[in-house]
N, C-alpha and C positions, 0 to 999 in steps of 0.2 A: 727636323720638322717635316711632316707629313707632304708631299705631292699636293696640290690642291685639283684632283684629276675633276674629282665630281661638281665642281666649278665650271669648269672647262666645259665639261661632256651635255651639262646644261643648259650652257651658252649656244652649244653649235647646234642641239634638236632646238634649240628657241628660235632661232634666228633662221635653220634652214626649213622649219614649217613655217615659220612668219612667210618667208620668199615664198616657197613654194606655193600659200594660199592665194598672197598677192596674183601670182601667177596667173594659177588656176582661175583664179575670179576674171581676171583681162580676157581667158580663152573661151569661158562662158558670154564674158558681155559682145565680143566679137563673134558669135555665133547665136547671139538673140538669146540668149537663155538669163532673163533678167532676176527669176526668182533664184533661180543657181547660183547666180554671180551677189546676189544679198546676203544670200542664208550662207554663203561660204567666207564672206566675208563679216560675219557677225560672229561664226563662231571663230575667227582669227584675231577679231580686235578683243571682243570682250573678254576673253582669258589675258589678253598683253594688258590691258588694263587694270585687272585684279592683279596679275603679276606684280606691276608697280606698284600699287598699292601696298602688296603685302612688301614688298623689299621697302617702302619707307618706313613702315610702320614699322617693321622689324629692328630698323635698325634708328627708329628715331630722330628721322631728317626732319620734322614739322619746328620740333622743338630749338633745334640745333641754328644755326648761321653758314646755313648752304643754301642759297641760292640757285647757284650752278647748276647741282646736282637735283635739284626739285624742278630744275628749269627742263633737263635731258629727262627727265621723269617724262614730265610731261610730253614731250616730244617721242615719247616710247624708245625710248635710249637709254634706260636705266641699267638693264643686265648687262650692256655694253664696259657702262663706265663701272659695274660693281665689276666685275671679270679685271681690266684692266688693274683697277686697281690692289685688287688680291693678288695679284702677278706680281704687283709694283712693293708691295709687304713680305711676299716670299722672298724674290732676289735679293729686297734689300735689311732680310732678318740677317743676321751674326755678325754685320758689318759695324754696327752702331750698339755700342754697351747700353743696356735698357737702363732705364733709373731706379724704376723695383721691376718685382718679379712677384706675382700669389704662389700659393702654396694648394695644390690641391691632395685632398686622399682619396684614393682610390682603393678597391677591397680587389684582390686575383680571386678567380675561379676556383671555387672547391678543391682543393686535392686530399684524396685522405681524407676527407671530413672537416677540412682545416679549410681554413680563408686566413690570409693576411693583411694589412693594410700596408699600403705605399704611400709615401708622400714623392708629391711630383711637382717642382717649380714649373709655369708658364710665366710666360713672358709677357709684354705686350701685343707684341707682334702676332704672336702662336694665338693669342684670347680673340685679337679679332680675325682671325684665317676661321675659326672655330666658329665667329657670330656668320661669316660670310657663308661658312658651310652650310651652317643653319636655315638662314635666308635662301638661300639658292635650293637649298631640297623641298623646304614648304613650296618655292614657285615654282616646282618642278611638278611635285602633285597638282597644285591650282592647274597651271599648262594641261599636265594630260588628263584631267575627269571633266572640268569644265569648257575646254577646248579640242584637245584632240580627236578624245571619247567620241563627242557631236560630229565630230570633224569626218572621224571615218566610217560611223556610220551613215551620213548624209551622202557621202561619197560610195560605198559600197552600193546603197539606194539610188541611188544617179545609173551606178555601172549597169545592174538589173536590170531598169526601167529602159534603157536603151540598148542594153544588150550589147556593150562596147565597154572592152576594157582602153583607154588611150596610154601614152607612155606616160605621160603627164601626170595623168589619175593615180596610176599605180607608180610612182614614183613619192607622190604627194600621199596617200595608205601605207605605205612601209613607211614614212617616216612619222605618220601619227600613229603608226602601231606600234615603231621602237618609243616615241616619246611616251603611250600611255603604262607599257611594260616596264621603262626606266621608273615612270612616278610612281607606281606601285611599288615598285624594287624599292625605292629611297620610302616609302612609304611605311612599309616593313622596317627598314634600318631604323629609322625613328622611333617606334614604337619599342622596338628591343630597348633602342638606348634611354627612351623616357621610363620605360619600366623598370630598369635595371642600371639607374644614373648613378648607383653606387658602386659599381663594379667595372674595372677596366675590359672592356669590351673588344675583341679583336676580331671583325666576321673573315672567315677562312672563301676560300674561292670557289667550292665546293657551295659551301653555303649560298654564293651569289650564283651560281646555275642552277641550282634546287628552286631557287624565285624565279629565275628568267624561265625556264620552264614553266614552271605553276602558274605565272602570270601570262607567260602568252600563250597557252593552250586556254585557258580562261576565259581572259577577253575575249581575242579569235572567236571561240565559239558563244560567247555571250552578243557581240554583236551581231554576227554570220545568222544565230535566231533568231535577233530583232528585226535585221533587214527583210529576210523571207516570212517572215509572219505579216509585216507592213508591207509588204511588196502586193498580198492578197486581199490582206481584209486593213486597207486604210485606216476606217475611221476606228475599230477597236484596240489598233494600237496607240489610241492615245488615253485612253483608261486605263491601261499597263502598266505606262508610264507613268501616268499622276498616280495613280494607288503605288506603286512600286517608292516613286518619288516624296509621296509627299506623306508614305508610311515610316521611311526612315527620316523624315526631315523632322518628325514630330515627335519621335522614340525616345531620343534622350530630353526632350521637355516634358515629356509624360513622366518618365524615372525623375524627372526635377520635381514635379510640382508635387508627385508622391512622395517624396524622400521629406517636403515641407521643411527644406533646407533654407536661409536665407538668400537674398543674390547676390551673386558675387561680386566683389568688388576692388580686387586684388588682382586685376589684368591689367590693366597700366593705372599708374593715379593720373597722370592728365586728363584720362577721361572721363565722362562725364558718364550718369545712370543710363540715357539714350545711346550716347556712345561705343558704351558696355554692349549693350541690349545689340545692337547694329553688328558691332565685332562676333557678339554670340550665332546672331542669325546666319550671318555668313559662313561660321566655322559647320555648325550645322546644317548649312546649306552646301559645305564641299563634301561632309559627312554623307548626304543623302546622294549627292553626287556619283561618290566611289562606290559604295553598295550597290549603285543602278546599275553597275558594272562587274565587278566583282567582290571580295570579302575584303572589307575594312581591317585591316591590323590595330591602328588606330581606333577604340571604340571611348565615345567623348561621353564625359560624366561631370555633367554641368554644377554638381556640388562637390566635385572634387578640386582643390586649391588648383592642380595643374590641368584642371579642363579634360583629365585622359585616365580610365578603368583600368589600373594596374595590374589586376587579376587576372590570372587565366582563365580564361571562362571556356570549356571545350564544350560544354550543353551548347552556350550558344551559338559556337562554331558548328556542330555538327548540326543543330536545326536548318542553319544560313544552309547548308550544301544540301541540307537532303529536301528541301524545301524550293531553291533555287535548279537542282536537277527537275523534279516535279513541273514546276513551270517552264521550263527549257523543253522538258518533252510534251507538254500539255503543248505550247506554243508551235513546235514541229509536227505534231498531230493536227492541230486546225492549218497550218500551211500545205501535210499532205492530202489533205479534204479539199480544200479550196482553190488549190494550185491549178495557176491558168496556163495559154498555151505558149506562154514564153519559156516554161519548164518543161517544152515538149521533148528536147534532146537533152534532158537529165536524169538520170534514172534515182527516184525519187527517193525509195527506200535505202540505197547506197547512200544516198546523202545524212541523210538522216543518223543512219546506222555511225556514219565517220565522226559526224556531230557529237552523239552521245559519246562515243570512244573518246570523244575529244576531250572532251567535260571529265569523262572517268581520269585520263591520265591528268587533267590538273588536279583531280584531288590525289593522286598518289604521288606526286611531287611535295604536294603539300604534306603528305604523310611522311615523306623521307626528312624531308627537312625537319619539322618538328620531333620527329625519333632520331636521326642521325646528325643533322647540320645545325643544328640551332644552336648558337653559339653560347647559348645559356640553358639548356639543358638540363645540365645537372643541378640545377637551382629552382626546377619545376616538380612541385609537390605528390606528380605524378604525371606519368609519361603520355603521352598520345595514345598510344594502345589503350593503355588501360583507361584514360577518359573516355575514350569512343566506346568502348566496351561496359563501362558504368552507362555514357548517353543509352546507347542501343536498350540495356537492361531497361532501365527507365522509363523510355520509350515503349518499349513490349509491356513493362504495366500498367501505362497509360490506357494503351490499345486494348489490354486481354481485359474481357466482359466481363465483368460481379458474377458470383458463381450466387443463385439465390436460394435461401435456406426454405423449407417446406415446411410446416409445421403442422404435423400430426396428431389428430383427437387420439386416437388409437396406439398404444405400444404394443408391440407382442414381445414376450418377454417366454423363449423357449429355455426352460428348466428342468433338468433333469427330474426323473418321481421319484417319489421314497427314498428321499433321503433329506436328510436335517438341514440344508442349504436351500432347498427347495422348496420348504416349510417353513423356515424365518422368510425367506423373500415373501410366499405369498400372502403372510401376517404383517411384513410391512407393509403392500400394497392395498390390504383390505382396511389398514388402522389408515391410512393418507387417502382413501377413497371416502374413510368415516368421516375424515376430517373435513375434508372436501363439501361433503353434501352437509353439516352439522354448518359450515361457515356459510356457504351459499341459505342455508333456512334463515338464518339468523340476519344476513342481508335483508330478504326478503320478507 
């Protein structure tokens, strides 16, 4: 039975950003900075809230006869008591003979052109280590896009405005930068295994550096731009945002209502059409969430039974980057125009320049992994190359002009003399000229 590591690794960025914002809020209210000490602790609660949230719904405590455990809910003590308890199922799996055991099949990886299926017993024990897995990675993503994300960039914005990094601050930034790089990580894992839930799945190590890369050169510099473009022109950076925000929060209900699919109703049966409608909002509101930050692995497809676009789509990957560069440098352009004299001991253009290098090297991580580490690979109906190289083509005939055709009263038609080719040609031209002006009279 599997380690339950990513349980673990979950519980301790949850618990040690929770402290640490606590902290941070006490160090702001103790130095008068009352807006500081709000807006830091709002993005601290509201994500531990949605967190619980999602671990009961996941696992179905409304329904169930736990108290206890809806009581430590409440109390924001729930990832506590799921941790313990996955610990308390590990130790005590092989010691007690299960009563049954399921049966699953799984397919192996291509080899040769071949795939095979496995049948693999689980256990009881192993089924729910598997639900906890689950649970704990969805509120790992919630935690870093709708908590962290806010989290470090409010704090980086804080650092600028006063021109003080403290130890506190950057103590409190490197741990919501590993928390938002871990949810994308797990974010990624998700998406492979919901893609590819018919194939035993094994990601290699390689593969999980090829993401910790890609994702924190990413972020890093997707907030690094947010902060210094709102550092200069305040109020325009909140038109960014909402159009940014509320373009991807509305994308997969546009593709819903175009597809004139029915609504779904196959998310839980306890709930109810509002219910429904609530749980959809939300998932599409964590959707719009991660794009505001970086590229969604996840891309959700509201008339799909599993809520999630199985296909590879590399058009739309490659628009997302070449679209999201464009605005990252448009963004560092009006910050180098605008930029005041707090950026007097920075050398503007350096910055700038590290920026975009930055942005470049997350997408070539992205490109290794999908050509080299992707643990499914050989089950992609074409490779990264060659998708980006179809997008590019595509793209170039989108852009290249209509070539427009001219249409000439006049032909000249150079003919050899005196010869027999030369004299049929100018008998056909003269019979289609008769014919011409014979049909124009008879119009007329």
């Amino acid at each position: 039975m599997k380690f339950p590591g990513s349980v673990l690794v979950s519980l301790v960025l949850f618990v040690a950003e929770t402290a640490a914002a606590l902290c941070l809020s006490g160090a702001y209210r103790a130095a008068g900075d009352r807006m500081w000490q709000w807006l830091t602790l709002l993005f601290a609660l509201l994500p531990c809230a949605l967190v619980q949230l999602s671990l009961v719904f996941i696992h179905r405590d409304v329904s169930r006869d736990r108290p206890l455990v809806l009581l430590l809910h409440l109390l924001q003590l729930g990832p506590i008591v799921r941790c313990v308890e996955v610990f308390y199922i590990y130790f005590r799996a092989g010691r007690v003979e299960e009563p049954y055991v399921s049966i699953t099949k799984k397919r192996q990886m291509p080899k040769d052109g071949y795939s095979e299926e496995i049948e693999k017993e689980v256990g009881q024990a192993e089924g729910k280590l598997c639900t906890h897995r689950s649970a704990f990675s969805r509120a790992s993503v919630i935690q870093a896009f709708l908590g962290s994300a806010p989290q470090l960039t409010l704090q980086l914005y804080i650092c600028v405005l006063q021109q003080e990094i403290t130890a506190a601050r950057s103590i409190f930034m490197v741990l919501s930068l590993l928390s938002i790089v871990y949810g994308a990580l797990r974010c990624n894992i998700l998406a492979i295994k919901i893609k590819y839930d018919d194939y035993d799945i094994s990601v290699k190590p390689a593969a999980y550096l090829c993401i910790f890369m890609w994702r924190s050169f990413e972020i890093a510099t997707r907030v690094t731009v947010l902060v210094l473009f709102s550092s200069v022109l305040q109020i325009w950076i909140l038109p960014v945002v909402l159009v940014n925000f509320f373009g991807f929060f509305f994308y997969p209900w546009i593709l819903f209502w175009q597809s004139k699919s029915p609504f779904p109703e196959n998310i839980e049966k306890a709930l109810s059409r509002v219910g429904t409608t609530i749980v959809l909002c939300l998932l599409t509101f964590l959707y719009a969430g991660i794009n505001m930050f970086c590229w969604s692995a996840v891309q959700v497809k509201l008339n799909d039974p599993d809520l999630i676009n199985k296909s590879q789509n590399w058009y739309r990957l490659t628009v997302y980057y070449m679209l999201r560069f464009i605005e990252n440098a448009f963004l560092l352009l009006m910050w180098y125009i605008y930029k005041t004299d707090v950026y007097l001991y920075v050398c503007a253009p350096l910055l700038v320049l590290q920026l975009l290098i930055s942005y470049c090297m997350a997408v070539l991580f992205m490109l290794v992994f999908y050509q080299f580490c992707h643990p499914c690979k050989k089950l992609f109906s074409s490779s990264i190359s060659e998708g980006l190289l179809s997008c590019f083509k595509f793209l170039c005939f989108i852009c290249k002009p209509p070539t427009s055709t001219i249409l000439t009263d006049k032909v000249e038609v150079k003919c050899p003399e005196n010869t027999d080719e030369a004299r049929s040609s100018s008998k056909t031209i003269d019979s289609q000229k008769g014919i011409s002006h014979q049909s124009v009279s008879s119009n007329a």
